[in-house]
C-alpha positions as YAML, in Angstrom:
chain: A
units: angstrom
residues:
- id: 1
  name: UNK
  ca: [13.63, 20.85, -3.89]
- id: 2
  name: UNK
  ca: [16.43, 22.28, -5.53]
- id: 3
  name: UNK
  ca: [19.19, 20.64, -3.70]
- id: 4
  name: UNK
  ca: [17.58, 17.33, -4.30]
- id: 5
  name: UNK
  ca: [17.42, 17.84, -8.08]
- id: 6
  name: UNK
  ca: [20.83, 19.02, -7.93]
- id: 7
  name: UNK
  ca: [21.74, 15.49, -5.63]
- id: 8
  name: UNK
  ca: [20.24, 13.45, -8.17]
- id: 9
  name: UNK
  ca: [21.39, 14.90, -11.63]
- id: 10
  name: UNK
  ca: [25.05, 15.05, -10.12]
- id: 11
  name: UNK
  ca: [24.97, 11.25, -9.41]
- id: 12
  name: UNK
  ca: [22.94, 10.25, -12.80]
- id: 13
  name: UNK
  ca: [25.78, 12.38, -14.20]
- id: 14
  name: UNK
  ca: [28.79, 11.07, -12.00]
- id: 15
  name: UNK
  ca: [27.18, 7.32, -12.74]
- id: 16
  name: UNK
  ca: [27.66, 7.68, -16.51]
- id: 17
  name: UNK
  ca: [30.40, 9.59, -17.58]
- id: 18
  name: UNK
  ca: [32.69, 8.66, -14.19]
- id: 19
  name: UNK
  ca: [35.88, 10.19, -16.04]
- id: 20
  name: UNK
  ca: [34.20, 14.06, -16.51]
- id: 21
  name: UNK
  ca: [33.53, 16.53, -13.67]
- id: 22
  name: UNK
  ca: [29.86, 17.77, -12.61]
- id: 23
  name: UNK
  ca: [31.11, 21.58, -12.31]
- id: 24
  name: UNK
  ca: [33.10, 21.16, -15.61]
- id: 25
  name: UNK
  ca: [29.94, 20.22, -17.89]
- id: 26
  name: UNK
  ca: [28.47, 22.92, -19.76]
- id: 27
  name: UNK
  ca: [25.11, 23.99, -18.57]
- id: 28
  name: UNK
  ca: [23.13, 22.55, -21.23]
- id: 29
  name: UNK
  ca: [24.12, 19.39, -20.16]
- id: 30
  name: UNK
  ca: [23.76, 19.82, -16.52]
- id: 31
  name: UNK
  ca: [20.19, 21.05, -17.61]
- id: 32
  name: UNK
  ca: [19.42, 17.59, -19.18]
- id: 33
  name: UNK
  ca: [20.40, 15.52, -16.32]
- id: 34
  name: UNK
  ca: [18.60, 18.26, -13.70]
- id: 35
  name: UNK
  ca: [15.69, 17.41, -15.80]
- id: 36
  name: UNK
  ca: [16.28, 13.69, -15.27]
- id: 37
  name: UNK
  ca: [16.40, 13.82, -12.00]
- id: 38
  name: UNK
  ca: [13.27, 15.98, -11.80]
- id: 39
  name: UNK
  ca: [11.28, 13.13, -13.53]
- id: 40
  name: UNK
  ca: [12.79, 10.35, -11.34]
- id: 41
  name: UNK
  ca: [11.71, 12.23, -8.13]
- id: 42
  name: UNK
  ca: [8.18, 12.70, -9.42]
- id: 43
  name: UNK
  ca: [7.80, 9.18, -10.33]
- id: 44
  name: UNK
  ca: [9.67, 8.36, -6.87]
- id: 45
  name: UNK
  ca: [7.35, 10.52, -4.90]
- id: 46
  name: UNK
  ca: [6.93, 9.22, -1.86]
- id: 47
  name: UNK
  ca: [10.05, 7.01, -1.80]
- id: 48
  name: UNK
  ca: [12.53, 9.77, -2.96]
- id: 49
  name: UNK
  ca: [13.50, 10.21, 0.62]
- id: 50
  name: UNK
  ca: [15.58, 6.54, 0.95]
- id: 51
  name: UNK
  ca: [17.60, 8.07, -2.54]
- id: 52
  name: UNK
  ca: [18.25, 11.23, -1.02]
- id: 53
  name: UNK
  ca: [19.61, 9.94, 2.02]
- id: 54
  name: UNK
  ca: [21.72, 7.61, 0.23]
- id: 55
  name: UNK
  ca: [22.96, 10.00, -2.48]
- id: 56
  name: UNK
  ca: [23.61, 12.32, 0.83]
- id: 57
  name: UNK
  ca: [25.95, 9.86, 2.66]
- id: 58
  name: UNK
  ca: [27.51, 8.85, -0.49]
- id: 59
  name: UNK
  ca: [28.57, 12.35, -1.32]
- id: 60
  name: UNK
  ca: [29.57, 12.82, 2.30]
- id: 61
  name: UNK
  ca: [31.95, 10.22, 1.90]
- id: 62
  name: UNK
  ca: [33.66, 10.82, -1.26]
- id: 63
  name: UNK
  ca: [34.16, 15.00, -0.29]
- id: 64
  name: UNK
  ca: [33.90, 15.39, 3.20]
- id: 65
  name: UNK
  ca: [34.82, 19.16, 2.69]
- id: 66
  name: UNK
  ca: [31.56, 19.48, 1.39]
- id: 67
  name: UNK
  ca: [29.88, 17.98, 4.21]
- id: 68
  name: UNK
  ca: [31.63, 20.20, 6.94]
- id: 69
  name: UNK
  ca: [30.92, 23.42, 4.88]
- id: 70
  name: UNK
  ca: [27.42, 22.61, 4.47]
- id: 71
  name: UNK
  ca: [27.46, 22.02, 9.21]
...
């Protein structure tokens, strides 16, 4: 479950403030938006799944390093 918090708070974060970087942001705010994305996967439940694969092939394609290192 951690990975898909992580997935979702990096792309609430990447969606608002497009000009900052995820692994720049202090922790405090990274907290906030893990803590968004744990509330939008609870009220998700069930349908979370279509949003993770989407976030996952989204982030694929913008850093395919990422993708290969994860293989």
């Amino acid at each position: 479950m951690d990975y898909q918090v992580e997935l979702v708070a990096r792309a609430f974060f990447e969606a608002e403030h497009e000009d900052f970087s995820w692994d720049g942001e202090a922790e405090l705010v990274r907290d906030e938006f893990r803590e968004y994305a744990r509330n939008a996967i609870s009220l998700l439940d069930e349908d979370i799944g279509v949003l993770l694969l989407a976030l996952q092939r989204a982030t694929a394609e913008e850093h395919p390093e990422r993708s290969r290192a994860a293989a």
